[in-house]
N, C-alpha and C positions, 0 to 999 in steps of 0.2 A: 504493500500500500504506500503512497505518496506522504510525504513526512508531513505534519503541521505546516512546514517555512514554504511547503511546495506553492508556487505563485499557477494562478490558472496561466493556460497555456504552455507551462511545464512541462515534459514527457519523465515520467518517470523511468530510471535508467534499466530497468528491467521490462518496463513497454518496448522502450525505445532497441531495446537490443533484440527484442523479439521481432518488432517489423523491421527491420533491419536484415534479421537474416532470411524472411520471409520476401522481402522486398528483393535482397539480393543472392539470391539463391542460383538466378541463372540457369535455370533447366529452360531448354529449349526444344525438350522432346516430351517434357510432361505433358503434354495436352492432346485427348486423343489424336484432337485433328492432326495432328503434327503428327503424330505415329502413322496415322492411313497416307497423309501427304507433307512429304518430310521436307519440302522445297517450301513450305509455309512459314519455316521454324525463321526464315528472314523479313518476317515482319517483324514491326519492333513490338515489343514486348517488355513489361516487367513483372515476373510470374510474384503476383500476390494469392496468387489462390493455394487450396491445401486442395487437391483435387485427388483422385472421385469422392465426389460427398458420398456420405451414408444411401441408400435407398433400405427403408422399413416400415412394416405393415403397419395401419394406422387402424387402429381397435375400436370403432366407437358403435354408443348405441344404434341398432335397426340399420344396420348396415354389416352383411355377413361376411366371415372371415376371408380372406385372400380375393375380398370386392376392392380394396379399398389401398393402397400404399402411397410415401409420400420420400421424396427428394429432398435429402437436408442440406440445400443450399442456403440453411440458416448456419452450415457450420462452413462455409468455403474458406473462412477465413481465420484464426482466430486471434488480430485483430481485430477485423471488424466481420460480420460475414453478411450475410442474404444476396441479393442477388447484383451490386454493384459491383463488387469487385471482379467480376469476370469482364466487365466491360472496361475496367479504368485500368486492368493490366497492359490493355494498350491504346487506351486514351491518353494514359500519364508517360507511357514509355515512350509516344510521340512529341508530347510538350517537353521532354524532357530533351530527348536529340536534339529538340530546337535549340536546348539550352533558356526557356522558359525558367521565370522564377515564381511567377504569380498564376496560379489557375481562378477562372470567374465563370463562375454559374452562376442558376435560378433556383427555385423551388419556393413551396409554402415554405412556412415559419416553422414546421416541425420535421423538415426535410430528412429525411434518409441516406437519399444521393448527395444532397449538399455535406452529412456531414462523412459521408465514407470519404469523398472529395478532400475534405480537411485531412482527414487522419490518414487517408494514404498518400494522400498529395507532400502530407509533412514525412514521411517515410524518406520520401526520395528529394528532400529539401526544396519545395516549394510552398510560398504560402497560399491558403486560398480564399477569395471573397467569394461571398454570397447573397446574390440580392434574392432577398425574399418576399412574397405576398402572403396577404392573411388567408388563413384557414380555421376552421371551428377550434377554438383549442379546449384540448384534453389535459389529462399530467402528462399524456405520452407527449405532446406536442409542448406543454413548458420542458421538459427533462432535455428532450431533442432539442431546444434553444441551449440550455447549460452547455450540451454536450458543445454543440457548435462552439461557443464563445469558450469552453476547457480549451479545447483541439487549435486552440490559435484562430480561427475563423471570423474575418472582418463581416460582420453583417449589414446590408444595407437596403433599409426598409424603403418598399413601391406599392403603393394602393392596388394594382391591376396589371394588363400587358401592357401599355402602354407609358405607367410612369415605369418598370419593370424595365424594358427594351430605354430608355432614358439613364436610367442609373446603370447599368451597363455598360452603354456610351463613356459615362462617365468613369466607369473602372476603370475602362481598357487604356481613356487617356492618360487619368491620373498614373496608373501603375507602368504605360510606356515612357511618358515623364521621368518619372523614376530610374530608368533601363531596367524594370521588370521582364521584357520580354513577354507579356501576358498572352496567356494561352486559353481559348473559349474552350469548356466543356460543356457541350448540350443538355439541356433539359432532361433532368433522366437519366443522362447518361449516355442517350440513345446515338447513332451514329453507325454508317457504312463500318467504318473500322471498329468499335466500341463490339459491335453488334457481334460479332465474329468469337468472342468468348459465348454466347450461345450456339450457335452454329457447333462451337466442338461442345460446349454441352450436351448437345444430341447423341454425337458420336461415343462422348464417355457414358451414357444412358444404353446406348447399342454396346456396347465391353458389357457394362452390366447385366443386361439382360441375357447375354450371350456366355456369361459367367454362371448365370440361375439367379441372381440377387433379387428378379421378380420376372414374372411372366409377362411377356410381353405385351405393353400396356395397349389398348384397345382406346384410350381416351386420356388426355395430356390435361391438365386447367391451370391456367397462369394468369394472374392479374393482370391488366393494361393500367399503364400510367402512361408514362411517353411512348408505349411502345417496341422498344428494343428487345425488349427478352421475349416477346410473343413472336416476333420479323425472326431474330437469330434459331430459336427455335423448330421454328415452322420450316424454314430452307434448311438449316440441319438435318431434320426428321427422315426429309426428303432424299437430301445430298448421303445420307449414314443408310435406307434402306427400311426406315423405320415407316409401321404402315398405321401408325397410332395417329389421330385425328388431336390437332393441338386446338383446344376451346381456349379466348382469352377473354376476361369477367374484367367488364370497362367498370372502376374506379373513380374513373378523372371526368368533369366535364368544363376542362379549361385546355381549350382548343386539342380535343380528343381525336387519335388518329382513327380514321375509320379502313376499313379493309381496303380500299384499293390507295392509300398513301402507308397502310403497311405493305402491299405490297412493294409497293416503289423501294420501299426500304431496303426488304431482303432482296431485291434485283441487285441492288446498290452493293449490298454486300460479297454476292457472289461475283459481279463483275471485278470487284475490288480483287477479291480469290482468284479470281482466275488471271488477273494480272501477273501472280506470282504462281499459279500452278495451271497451266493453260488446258489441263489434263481433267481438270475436276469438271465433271458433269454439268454443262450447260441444260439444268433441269429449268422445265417450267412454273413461274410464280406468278399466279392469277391472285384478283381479290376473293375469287371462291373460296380461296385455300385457306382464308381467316375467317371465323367463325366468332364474332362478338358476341357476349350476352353482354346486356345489357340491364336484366331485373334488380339488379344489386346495390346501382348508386346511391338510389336514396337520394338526400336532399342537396346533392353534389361531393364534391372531393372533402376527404376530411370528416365528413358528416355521418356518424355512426348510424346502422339499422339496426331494428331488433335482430335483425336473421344473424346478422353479424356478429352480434353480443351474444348470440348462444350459440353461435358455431363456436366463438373463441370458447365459452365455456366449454363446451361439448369436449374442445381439441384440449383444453389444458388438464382437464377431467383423464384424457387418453396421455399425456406427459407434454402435450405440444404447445408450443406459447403461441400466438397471433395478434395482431395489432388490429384494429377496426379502421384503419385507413385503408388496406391493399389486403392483406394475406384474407382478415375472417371476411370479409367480404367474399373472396374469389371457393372460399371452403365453405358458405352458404350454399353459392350455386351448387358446388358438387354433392353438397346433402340434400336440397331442393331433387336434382336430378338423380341421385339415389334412389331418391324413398318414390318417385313417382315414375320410374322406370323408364327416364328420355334418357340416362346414362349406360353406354357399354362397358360392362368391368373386361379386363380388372381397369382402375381408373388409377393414374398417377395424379396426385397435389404436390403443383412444384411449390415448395416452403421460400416465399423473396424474402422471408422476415431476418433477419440477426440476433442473433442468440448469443454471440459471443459477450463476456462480460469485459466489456473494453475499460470499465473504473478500475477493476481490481489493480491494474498498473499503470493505469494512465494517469490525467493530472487532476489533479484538485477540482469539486465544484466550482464553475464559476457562481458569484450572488447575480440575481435578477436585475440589482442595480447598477450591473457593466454592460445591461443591452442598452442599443440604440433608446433613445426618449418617447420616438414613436411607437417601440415594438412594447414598451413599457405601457402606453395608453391602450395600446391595442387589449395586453394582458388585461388589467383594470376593469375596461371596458365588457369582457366577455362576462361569464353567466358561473356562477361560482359553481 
């Protein structure tokens, strides 16, 4: 644990030596995809990931046994884990070539990706801003502020897209002012290149399967937020041989991708692929291929359902933790479709959540009175 004198933003030297050797490990062949297509391994990359997650049966009530398994890309990391770091192993490892010091994203105020961005981004000596917009806030969403401002993370508060795309503007100046070098990471994460640590997600899902660690799944469910981990997925599935139907359970209703701008995505990603492996299967990616639900939003992004709050029960009741922003949400549907028989078992639940307990060595609470003044009013202002 972090001594009393630790100042937030601190890395405690037993964190710090942990994503260190995580960050710099330098396997270049750990990733399935890299094993099937070895001329891949020169894209850039920095492996943060602990790969293959776990796959294990998920026990809950009126749902019978060997129907139901789940992907613990809560543990990809531990650091930080759920499902950012397969995409910032070469989001960061291209800011980094650059010689980038500063990375600047977006996100709500209780951000996930903004804060895996902070703490991997500080792995590999970068700092990073975050312009955030308001969302419902929970404890998970003040805790997710702490963490941001521990992790070193400049936050900088936007009513909407448009003061949001403003204060941006204003990063990239201030910080190349600087000689930052600032480097954009997308919304989400999401990106032709980011997207690509799904894609071998698929492939290490086919090792698995083809190992026995579950039957091969009949039905995939992933939460949509930006979109990337449903794109990299779905052209993985495809590119790996897998004949499992990938469903993605829309979360987000702040400029939400719909199926034929996912599509675009994973076209984007495989041309990128085959830049460097001109051999990998120019398969077809229609918006057919993505399958939105959309029963589960609720009253938008952020915004907890009942369905949501008793899937999380249900799952934590079975050992599984979930948040009511992305994960219980997307583990509704699949109990919705469960119990009324629009589901094919066996069914995978990809886990985006993080499990890793990144306090136990990292730095000090930040106090609520080192946010911005406006994220302070926003708190205030919400519903106790």
């Amino acid at each position: 644990m972090p001594s009393p004198a630790a100042t937030p933003g601190a890395l405690d030297p037993t964190f710090a030596a942990s994503a260190r050797a995580i960050a710099g490990a330098g396997d270049t062949t750990g990733l399935a995809l890299f094993r099937r297509f070895p001329k891949l391994a020169a894209l850039p990359r920095a492996p943060l990931v602990a790969a293959p997650t776990p796959i294990e049966p998920l026990r809950i009530a009126n749902v019978p046994d060997g129907a139901l398994f789940v992907k613990r890309d809560d543990r990809s990391s531990p650091v930080y884990g759920g499902n950012k770091a397969r995409k910032l192993e070469f989001t960061l490892a291209a800011a980094a070539a650059r010689g980038s010091r500063r990375l600047i994203t977006t996100g709500g105020i209780g951000t996930h990706h903004g804060l895996a961005t902070a703490i991997f981004g500080r792995t590999l000596g970068m700092k990073t801003t975050v312009v955030v917009v308001p969302q419902p806030v929970t404890a998970h969403v003040r805790e997710q502020l702490r963490a941001l401002l521990s992790f070193g993370a400049e936050l900088l508060p936007a009513r909407g897209v448009p003061g949001a795309a403003l204060q941006v503007v204003r990063a990239f100046t201030a910080a190349t002012l600087r000689g930052e070098k600032p480097a954009w990471v997308p919304t989400g994460g999401s990106s032709a290149l980011a997207d690509i640590g799904f894609v071998s997600a698929a492939f290490e899902l086919a090792e698995q399967v083809e190992a026995g660690a579950m039957p091969a799944p009949a039905e995939i469910y992933v939460p949509i937020g930006s979109g990337g981990t449903f794109a990299g997925l779905v052209l993985g599935a495809k590119l790996a041989g897998l004949r499992a139907r990938v469903i993605g359970v829309l979360v987000n209703d702040i400029l939400p991708p719909g199926p034929a701008r996912l599509a675009r995505l994973a076209r984007a990603s495989l041309a990128l692929l085959r830049r460097y492996e001109p051999s990998l299967p120019a398969v077809a990616i229609t918006a057919g291929d993505f399958e939105v639900a959309r029963a589960q939003l609720g009253p938008g992004y952020g915004a907890t359902t009942p369905a949501a709050e008793a899937a999380a029960l249900v799952c934590r009741d079975a050992g599984l933790a979930l948040e009511t922003t992305y994960t219980a949400k997307c583990m509704a549907e699949v109990i919705a479709r469960l119990g009324d028989g629009r589901a094919r078992a066996p069914v995978l639940f990809w886990n985006t959540y993080n499990s890793a307990d990144f306090w136990s060595a990292g730095p000090e609470r930040a106090a609520d009175d080192r946010l911005p003044r406006t994220i302070q009013r926003w708190l205030a202002a919400a519903p106790a």
